[in-house]
Backbone bond lengths (Angstrom), bond angles and torsions (degrees), N, CA, C in turn:
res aa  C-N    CA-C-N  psi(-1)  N-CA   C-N-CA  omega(-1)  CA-C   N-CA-C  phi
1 X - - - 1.464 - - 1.526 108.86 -
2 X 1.442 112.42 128.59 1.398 102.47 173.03 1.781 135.15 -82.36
3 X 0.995 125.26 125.14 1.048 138.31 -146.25 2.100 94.62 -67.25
4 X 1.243 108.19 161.86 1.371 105.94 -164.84 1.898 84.29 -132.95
5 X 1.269 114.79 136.91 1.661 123.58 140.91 1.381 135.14 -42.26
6 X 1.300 116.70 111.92 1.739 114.38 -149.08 1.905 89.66 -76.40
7 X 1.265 110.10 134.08 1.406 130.94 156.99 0.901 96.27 -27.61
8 X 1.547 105.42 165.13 1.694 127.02 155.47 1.798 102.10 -135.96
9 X 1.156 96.33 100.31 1.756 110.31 178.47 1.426 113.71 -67.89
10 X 1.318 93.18 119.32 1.956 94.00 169.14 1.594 120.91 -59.73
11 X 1.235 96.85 169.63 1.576 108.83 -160.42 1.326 115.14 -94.88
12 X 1.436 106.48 104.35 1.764 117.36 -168.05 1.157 123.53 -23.50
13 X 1.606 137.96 -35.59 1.110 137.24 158.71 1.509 131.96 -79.36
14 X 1.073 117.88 -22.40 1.114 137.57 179.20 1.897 139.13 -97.42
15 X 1.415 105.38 -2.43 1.370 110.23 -157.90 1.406 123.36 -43.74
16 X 1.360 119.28 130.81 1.238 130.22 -161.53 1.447 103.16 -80.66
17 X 1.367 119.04 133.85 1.715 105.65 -172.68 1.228 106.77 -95.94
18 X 1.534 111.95 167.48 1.365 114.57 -169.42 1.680 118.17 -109.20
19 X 0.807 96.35 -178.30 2.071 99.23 -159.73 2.150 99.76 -82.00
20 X 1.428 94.79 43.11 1.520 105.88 177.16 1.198 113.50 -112.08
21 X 1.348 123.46 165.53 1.154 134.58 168.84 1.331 136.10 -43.99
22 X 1.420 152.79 88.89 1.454 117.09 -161.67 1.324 147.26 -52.07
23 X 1.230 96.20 -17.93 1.977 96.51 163.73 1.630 105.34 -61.88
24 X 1.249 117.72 -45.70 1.502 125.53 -167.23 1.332 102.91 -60.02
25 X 1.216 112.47 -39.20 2.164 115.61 -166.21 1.425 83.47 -79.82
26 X 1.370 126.90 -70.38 1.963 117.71 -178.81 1.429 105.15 -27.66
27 X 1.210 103.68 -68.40 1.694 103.97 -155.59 1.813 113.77 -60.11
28 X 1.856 109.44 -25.37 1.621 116.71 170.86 1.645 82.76 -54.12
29 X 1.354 117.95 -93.94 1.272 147.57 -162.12 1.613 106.65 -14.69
30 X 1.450 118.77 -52.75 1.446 126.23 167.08 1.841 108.94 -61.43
31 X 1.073 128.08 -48.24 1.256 122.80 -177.68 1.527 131.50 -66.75
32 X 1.740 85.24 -37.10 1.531 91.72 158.47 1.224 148.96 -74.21
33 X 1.389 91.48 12.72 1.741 121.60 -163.54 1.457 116.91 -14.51
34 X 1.437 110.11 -53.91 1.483 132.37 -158.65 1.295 112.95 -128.80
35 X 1.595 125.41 0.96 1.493 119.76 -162.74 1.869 95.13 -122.89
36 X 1.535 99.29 31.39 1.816 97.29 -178.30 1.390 102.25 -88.51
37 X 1.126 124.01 -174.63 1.115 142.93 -175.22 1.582 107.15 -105.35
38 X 1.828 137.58 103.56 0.935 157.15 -117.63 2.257 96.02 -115.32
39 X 1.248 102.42 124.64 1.394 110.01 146.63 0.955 138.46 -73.31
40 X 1.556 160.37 115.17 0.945 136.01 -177.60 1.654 116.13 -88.44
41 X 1.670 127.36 157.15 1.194 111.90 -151.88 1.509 96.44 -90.73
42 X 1.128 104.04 161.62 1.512 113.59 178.50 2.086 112.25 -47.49
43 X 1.074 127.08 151.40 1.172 151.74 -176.97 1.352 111.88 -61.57
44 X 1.118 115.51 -66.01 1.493 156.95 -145.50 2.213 96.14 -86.74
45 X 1.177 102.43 110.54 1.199 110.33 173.73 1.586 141.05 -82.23
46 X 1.327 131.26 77.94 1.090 139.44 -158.26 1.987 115.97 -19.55
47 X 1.162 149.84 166.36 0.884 136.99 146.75 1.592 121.08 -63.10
48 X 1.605 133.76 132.26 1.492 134.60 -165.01 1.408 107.76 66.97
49 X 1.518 129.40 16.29 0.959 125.90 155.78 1.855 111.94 -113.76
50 X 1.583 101.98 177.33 1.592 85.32 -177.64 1.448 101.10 -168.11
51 X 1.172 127.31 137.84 1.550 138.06 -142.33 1.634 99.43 -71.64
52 X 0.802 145.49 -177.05 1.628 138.05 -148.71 2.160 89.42 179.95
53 X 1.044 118.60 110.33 1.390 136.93 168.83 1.292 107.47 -18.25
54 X 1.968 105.03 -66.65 1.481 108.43 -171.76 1.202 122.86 -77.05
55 X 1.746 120.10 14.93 1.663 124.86 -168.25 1.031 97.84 -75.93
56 X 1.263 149.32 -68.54 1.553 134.09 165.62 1.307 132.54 1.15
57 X 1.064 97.61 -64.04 1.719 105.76 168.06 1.243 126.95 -53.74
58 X 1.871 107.74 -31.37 1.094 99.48 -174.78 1.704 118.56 -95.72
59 X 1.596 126.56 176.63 1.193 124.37 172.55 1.753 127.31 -159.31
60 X 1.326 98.14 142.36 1.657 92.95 -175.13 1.433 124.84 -73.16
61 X 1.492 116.87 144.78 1.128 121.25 -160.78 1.702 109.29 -130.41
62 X 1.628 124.60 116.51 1.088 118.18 -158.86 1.514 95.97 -89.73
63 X 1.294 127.33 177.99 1.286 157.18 131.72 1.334 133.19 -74.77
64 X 1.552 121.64 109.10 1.414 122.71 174.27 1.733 113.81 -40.67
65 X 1.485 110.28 113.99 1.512 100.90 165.21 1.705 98.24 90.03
66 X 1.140 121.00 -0.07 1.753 117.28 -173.01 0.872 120.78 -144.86
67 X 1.544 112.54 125.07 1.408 121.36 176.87 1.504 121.33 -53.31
68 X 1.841 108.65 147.80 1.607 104.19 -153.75 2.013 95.44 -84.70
69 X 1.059 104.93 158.49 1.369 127.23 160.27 1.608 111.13 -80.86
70 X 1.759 124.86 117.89 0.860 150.27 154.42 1.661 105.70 -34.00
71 X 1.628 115.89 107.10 1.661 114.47 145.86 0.903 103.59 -131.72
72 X 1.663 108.87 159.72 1.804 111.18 -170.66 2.028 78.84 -160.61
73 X 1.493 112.87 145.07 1.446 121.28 178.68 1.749 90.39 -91.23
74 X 1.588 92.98 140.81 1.513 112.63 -174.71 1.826 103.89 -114.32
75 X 1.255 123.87 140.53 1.343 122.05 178.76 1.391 108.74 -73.72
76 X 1.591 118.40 -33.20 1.402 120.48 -167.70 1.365 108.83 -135.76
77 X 1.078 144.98 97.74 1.918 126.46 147.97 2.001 108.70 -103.18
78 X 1.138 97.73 126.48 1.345 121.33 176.55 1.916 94.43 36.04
79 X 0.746 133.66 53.44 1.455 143.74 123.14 1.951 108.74 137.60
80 X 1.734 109.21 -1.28 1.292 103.73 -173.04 1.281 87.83 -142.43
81 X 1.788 115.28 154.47 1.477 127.92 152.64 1.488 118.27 -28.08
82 X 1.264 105.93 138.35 1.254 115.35 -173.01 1.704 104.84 -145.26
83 X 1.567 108.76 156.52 1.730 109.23 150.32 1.127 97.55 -102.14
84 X 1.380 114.01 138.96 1.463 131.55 177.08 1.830 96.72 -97.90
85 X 1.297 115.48 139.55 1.607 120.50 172.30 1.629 99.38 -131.71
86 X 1.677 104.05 145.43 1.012 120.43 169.04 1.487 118.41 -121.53
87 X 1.241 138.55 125.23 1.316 116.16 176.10 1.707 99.11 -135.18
88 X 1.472 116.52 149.51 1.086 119.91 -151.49 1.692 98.18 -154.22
89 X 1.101 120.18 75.44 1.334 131.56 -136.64 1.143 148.38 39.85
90 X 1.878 119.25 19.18 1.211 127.74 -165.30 1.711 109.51 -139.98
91 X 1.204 104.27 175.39 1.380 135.44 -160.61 1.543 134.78 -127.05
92 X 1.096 114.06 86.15 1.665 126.72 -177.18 1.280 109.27 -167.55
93 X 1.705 85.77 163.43 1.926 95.04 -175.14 1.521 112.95 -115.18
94 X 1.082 111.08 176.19 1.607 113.17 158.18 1.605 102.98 -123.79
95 X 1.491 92.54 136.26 1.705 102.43 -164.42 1.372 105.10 -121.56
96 X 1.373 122.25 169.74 0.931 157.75 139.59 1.446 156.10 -142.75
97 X 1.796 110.71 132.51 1.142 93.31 -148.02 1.978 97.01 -108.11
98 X 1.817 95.42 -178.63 1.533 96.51 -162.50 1.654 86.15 169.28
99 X 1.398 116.57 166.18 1.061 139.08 -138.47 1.851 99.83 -147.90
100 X 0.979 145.50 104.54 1.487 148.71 171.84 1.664 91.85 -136.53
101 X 1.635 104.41 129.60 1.504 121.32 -170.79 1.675 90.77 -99.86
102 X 1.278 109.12 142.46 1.752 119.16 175.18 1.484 95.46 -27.51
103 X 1.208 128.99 -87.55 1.793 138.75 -150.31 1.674 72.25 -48.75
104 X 0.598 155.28 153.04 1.499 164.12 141.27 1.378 125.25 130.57
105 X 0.869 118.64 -48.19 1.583 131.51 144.13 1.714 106.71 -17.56
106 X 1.247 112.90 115.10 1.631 140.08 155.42 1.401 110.50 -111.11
107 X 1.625 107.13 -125.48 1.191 102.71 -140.98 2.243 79.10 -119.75
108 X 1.648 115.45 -168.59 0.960 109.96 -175.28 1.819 81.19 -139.21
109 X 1.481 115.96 150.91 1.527 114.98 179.68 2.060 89.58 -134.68
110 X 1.250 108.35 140.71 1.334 113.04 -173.53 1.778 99.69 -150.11
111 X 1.148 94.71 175.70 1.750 93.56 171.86 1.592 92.39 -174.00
112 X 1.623 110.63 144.52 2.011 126.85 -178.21 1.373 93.26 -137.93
113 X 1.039 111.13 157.53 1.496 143.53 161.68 1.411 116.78 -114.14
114 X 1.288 129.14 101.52 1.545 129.38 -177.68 1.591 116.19 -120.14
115 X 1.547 108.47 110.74 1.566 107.41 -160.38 1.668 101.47 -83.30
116 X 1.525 116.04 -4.21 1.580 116.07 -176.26 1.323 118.50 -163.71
117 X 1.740 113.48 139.37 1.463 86.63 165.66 1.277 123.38 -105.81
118 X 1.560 127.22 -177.58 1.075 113.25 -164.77 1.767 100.71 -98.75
119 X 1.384 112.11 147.06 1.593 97.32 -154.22 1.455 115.56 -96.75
120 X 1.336 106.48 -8.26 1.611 105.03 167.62 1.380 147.01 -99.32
121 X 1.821 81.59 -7.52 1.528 98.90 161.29 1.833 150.50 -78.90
122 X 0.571 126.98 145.61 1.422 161.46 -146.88 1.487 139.59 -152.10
123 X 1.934 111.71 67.84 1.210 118.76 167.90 1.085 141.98 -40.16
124 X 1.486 113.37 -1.49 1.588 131.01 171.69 1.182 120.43 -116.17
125 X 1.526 96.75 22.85 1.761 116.58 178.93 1.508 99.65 -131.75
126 X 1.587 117.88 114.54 1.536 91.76 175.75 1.216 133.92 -86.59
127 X 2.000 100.24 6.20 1.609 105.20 177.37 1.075 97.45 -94.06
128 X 1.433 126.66 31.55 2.234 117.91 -160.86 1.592 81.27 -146.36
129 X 1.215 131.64 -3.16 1.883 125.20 -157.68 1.394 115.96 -80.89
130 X 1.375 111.19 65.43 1.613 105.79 170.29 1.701 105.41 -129.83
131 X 1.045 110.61 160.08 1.596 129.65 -169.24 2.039 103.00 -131.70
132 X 1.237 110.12 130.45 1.503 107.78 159.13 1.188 119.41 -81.79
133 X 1.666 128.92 5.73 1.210 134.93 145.66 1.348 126.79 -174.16
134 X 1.467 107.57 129.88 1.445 126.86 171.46 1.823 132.49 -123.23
135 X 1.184 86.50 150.75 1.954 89.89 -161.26 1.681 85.26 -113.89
136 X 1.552 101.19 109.59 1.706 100.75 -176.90 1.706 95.29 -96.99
137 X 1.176 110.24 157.98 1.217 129.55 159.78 1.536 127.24 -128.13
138 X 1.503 127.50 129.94 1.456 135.63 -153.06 1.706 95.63 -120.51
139 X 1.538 102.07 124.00 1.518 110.94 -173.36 1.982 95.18 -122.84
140 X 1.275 107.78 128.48 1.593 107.55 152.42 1.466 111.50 -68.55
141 X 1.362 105.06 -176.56 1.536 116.05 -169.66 1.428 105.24 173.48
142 X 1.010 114.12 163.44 1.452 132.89 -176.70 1.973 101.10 -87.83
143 X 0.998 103.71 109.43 1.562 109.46 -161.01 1.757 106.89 -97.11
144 X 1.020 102.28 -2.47 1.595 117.62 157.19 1.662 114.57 -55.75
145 X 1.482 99.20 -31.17 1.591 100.76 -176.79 1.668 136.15 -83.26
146 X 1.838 78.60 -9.18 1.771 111.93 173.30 1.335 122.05 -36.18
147 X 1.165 136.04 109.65 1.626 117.58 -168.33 1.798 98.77 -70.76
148 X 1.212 117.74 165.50 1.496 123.38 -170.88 1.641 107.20 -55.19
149 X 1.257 122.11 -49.61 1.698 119.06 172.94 1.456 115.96 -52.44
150 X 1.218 107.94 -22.60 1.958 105.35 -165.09 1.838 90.13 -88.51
151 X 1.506 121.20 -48.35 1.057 127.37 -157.68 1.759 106.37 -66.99
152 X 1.355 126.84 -29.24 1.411 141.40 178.39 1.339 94.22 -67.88
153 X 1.757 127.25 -64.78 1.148 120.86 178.51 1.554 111.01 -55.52
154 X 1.110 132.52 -65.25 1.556 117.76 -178.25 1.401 123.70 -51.82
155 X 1.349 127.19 -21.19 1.542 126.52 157.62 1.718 115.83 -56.67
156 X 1.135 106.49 -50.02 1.791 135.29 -169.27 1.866 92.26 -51.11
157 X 1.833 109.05 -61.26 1.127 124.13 -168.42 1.371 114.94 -59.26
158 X 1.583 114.49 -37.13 1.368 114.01 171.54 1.617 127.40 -81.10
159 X 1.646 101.07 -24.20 1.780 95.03 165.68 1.657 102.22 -69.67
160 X 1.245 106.70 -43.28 1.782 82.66 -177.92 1.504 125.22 -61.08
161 X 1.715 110.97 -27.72 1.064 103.87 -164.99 1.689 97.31 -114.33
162 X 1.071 161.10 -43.05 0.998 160.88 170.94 1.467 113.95 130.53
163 X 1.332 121.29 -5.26 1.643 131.54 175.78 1.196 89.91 -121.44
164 X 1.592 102.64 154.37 1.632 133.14 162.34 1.962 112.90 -74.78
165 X 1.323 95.06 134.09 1.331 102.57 -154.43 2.116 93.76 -69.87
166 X 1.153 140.63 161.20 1.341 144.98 -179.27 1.699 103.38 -58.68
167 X 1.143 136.44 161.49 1.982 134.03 -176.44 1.626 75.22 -79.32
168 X 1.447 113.44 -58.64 1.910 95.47 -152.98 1.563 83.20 -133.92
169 X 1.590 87.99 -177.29 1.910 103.91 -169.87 1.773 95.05 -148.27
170 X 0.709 117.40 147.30 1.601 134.36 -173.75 1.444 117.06 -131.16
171 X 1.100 134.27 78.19 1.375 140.67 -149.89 2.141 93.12 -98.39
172 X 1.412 116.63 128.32 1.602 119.60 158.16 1.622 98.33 -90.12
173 X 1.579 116.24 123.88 1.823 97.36 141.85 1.359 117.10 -167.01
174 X 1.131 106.93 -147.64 1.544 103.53 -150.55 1.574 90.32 -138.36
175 X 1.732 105.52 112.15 1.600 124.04 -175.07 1.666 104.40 -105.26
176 X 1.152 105.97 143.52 1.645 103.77 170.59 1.793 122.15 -44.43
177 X 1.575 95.36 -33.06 1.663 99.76 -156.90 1.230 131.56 -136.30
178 X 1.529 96.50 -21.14 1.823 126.21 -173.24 2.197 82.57 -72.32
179 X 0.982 60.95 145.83 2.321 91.90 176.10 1.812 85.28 -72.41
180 X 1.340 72.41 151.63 1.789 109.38 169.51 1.271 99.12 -60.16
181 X 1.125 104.20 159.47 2.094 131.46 -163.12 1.607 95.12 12.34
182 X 1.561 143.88 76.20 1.175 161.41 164.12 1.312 79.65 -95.05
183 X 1.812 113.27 131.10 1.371 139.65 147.67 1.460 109.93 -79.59
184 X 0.897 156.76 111.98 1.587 174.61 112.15 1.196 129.07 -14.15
185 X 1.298 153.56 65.98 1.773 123.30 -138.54 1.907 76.45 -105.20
186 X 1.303 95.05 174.45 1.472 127.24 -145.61 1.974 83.07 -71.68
187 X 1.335 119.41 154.68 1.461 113.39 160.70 1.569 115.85 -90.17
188 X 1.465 117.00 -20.06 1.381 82.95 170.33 1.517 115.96 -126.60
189 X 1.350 101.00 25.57 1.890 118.75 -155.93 2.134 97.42 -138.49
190 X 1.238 123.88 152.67 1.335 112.16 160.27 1.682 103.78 -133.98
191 X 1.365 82.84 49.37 1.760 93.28 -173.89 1.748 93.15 -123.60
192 X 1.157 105.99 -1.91 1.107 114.04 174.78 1.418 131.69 -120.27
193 X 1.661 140.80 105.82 1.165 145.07 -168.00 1.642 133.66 -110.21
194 X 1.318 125.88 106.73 1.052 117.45 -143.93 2.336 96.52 -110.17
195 X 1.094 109.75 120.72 2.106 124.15 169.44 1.298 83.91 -86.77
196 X 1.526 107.41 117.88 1.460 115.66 136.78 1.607 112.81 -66.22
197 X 1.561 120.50 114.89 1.927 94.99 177.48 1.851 77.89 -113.59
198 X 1.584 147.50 -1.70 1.036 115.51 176.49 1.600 99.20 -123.39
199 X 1.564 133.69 167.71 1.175 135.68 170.37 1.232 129.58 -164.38
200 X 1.257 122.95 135.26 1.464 103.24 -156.64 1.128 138.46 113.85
201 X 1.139 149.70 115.65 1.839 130.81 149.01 1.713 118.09 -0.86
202 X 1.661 111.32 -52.21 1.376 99.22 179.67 1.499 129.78 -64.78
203 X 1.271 104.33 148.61 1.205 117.70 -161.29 1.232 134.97 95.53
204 X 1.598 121.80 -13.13 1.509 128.13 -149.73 1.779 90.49 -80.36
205 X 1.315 103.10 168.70 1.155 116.99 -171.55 1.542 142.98 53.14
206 X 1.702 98.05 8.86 1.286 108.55 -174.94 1.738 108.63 -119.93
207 X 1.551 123.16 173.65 1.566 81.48 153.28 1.412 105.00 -116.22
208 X 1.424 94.94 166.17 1.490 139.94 169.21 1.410 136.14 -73.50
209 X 1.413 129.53 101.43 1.831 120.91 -148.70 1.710 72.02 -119.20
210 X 1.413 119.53 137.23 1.228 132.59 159.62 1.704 101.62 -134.66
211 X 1.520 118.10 148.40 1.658 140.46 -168.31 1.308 91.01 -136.28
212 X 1.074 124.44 122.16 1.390 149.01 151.15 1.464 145.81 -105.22
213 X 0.970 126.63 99.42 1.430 126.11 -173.47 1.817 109.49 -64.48
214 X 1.486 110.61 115.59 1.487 105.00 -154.95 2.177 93.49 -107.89
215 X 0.775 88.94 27.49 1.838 93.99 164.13 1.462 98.29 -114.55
216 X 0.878 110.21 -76.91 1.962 118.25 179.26 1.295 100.16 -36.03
217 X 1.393 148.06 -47.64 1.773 142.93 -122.01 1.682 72.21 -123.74
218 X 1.494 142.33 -34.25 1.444 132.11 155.93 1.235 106.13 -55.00
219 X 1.010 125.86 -72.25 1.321 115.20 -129.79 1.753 96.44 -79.80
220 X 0.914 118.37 -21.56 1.923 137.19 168.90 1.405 102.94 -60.85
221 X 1.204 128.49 -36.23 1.319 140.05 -173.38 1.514 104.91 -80.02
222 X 1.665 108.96 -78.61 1.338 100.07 -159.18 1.705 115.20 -112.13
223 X 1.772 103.13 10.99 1.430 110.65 161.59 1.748 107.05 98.56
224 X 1.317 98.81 -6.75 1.818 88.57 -174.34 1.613 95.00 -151.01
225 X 1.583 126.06 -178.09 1.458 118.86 -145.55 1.782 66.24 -101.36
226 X 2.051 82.93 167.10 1.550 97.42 166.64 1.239 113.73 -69.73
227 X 1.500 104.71 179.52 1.470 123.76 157.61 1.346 116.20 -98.01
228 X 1.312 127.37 -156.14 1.663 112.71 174.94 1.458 94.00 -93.56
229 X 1.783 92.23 157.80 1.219 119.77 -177.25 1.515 116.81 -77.64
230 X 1.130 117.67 122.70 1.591 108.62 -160.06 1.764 113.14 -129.28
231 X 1.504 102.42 6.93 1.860 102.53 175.70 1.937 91.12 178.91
232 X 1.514 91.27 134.73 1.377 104.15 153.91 1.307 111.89 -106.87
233 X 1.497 121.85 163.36 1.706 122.68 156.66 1.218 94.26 -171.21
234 X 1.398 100.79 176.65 1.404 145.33 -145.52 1.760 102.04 -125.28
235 X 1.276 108.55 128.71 1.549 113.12 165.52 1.589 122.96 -178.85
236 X 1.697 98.94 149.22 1.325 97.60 -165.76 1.417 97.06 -150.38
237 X 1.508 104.52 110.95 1.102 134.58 169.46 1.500 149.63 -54.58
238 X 0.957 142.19 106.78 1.800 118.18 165.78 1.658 103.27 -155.51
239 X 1.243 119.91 60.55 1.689 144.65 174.15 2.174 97.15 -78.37
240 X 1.282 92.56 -55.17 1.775 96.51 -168.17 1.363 111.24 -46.16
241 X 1.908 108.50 -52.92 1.311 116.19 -172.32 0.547 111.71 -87.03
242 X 1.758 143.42 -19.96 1.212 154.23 -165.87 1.644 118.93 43.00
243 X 1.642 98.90 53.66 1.365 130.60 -176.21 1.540 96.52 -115.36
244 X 1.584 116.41 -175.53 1.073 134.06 -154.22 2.104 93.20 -132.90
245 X 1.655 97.19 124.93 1.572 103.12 171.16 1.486 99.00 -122.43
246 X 1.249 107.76 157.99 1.258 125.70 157.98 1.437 133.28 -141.34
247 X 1.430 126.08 132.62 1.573 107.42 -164.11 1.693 103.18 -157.87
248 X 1.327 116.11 162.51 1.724 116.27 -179.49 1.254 99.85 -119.05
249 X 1.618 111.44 140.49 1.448 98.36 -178.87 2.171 80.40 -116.61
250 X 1.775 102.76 156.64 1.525 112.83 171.61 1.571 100.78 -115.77
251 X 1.105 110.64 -137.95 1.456 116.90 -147.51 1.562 109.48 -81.89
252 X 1.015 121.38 125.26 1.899 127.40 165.12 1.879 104.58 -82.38
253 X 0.961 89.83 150.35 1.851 99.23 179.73 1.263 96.96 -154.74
254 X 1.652 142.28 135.57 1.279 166.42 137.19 1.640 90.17 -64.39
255 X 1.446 108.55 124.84 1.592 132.04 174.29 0.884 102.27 -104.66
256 X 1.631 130.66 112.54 2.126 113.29 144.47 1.556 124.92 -38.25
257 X 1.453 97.91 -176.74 1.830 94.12 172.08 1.359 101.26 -69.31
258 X 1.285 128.39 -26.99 1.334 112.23 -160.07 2.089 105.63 -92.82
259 X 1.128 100.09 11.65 1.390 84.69 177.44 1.561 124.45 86.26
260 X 1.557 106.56 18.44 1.151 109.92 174.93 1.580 112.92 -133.00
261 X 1.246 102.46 145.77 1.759 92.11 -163.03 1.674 114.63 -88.32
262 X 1.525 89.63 124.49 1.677 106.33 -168.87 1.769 95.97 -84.34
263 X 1.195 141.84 -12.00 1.482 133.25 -174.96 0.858 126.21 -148.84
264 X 1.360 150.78 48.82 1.760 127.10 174.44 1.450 129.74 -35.33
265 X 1.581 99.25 123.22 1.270 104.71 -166.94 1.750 111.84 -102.25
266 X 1.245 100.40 -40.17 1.785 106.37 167.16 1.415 85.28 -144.06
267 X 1.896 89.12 146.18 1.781 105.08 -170.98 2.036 93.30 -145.02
């Protein structure tokens, strides 16, 4: 096997953009959703903050060309642990990765707290596409099935970034305006699929427990069954409008078929 020259990975907060087009750096940046190369969060526990079991697991994830989004684990929001996110014109997640094979795959249980929305946005706009919170989900796939444009971009995404971008992405969130269970496909990617499950003013300031059946909410999405599940994360946006979001995410739980939870992922 011939031996390859080890990368030099850009710097999670900082990524230096490249001499491309900007739809092209967005659209890497969206595809690569989950296949970047991960920070881990600092050690060191803020004062009024307080270390959280599953923080380990988790990790920050920059954006080509975009400033990172603020998470920090909170001991308390309105009566339970929370990640608190700030984003203040920028774009990144906190991820985590893990492995669930199709036959295994149930349901997904999550819960956010969102004190605002952001008012000019518009997920069915891709110059308007930010959310104060989204629950991404990262599926493998047989990448043979890539139509020729997606497959150029996922090569492109991995010389810049040094990982292979996920086959598909499954985005939950919460749009100002788009209708309930609205499928979304990505604006500059169709490797990417976005469920409105919140919309609206209602709800704000409280939290929000949504259960999802994540075979069905695929296969509704992108027309054929998943692959295995290979990364969750967390992200909250406002790069498009270059406005300010803020949002708490509570507990993630991996459900079996039968409705009982096989994983806690943040507690």
């Amino acid at each position: 096997m011939t031996s390859r020259p080890a990368r030099t990975r850009p710097s999670c907060h900082r990524l230096a953009p490249h001499a491309l087009a900007r739809p092209w750096l967005a659209a890497i940046a969206l595809t690569s959703v989950l296949g970047l190369s991960a920070c881990a969060l600092p050690e060191r526990t803020p004062a009024g903050e307080a270390s959280v079991p599953a923080a380990a697991a988790w990790a920050e994830v920059g954006l080509p060309g975009k400033r990172a989004t603020r998470y920090r684990f909170v001991a308390s929001h309105d009566g339970r642990p929370a990640v608190a996110a700030l984003s203040e014109g920028s774009a990144s997640m906190l991820r985590r990765r893990l492995r669930v094979e199709p036959a295994d795959l149930g349901s997904i249980r999550f819960d956010w707290w969102v004190p605002s929305l952001i008012p000019s946005a518009d997920l069915r706009d891709r110059d308007a596409a930010d959310s104060p919170v989204r629950v991404v989900l990262a599926f493998d796939g047989d990448h043979a099935r890539l139509s020729p444009r997606n497959r150029m971009m996922f090569e492109l995404a991995q010389t810049l970034t040094g990982e292979a971008p996920p086959y598909a992405t499954l985005m939950y969130v919460w749009d100002n305006a788009a209708p309930l269970e609205s499928v979304i496909p990505g604006g500059r990617s169709d490797r990417i699929r976005k469920i409105v499950v919140d919309a609206g003013p209602t709800g704000l300031r409280e939290w929000r427990r949504h259960e999802r059946d994540i075979a069905r909410d695929f296969e509704r999405a992108f027309g054929e069954p998943p692959g295995p599940l290979i990364g969750v994360a967390l992200m909250t946006d406002s790069d498009n409008t270059v406005s300010r979001a803020a949002a708490y995410y509570g507990s993630i739980e991996l459900l079996g078929r039968g409705g009982t939870a096989t994983r806690r992922l943040l507690d």
